[in-house]
C-alpha positions in Angstrom: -114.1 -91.3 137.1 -114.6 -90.3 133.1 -115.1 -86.4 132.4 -117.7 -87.7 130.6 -119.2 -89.7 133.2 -122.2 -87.3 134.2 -123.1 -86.9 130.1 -123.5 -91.0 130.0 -125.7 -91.3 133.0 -128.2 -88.6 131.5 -128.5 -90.7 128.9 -128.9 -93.3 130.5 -132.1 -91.9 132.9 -133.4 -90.3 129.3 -133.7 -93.5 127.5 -135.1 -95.2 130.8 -137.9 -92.3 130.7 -138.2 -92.7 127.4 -139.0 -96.3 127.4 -141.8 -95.2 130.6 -143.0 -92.6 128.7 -143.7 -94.8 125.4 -144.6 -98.4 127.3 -147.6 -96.2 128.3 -148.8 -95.3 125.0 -149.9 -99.2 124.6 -153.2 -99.9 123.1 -152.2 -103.6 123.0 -151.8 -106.6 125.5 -148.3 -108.4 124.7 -149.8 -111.5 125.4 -150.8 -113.2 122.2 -154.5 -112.6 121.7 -154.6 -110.5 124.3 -157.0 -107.9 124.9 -156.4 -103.8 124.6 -155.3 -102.2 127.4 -158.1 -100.7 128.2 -161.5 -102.3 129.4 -164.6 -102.5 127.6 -167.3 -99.5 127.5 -170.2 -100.4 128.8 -173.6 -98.9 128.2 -176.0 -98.4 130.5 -180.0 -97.9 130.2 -180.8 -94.1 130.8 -183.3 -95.3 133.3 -180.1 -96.8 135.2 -178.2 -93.8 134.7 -180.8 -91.4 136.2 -181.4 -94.0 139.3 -177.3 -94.0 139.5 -177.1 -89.8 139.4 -179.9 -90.0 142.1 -178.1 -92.3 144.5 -174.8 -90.3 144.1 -176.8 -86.4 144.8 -177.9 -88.2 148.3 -174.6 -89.1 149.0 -172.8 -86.3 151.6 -171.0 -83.6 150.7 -167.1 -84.5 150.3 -168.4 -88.1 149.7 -164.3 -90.1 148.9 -167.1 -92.3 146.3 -168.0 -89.3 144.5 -164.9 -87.9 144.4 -163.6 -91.6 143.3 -166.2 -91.5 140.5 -165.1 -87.6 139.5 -161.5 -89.0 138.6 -162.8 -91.3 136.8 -161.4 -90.8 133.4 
């Protein structure tokens, strides 16, 4: 083994988390004419929104939907 053996495997695992870290700043698909990332926003009536918010206060305390919805980003 190298002395320098353990310096060349940390940066080996830096540049790996590196490249983990940056892949996930992405706002684009690599596929040619491919959509963002991220999905479409879509905008609800306020009428549907209000039904919605009614439907999740029946739900039980500790609900695992509501707390699906809360991390939700």
């Amino acid at each position: 083994m190298k002395p320098n053996d353990g310096c060349s495997k940390l940066r080996r695992v830096a540049l790996v988390l590196a490249t983990i870290w940056l892949s996930g700043c992405a706002t684009v698909s690599s596929d040619v004419g491919g959509q963002g990332t991220c999905p479409p926003v879509v905008e609800y009536r306020r009428e549907f929104q209000a039904r919605a918010a009614e439907e999740l206060a029946l739900l039980p305390e500790g609900s695992t939907v509501a707390e699906m919805l809360a991390d939700s980003p």
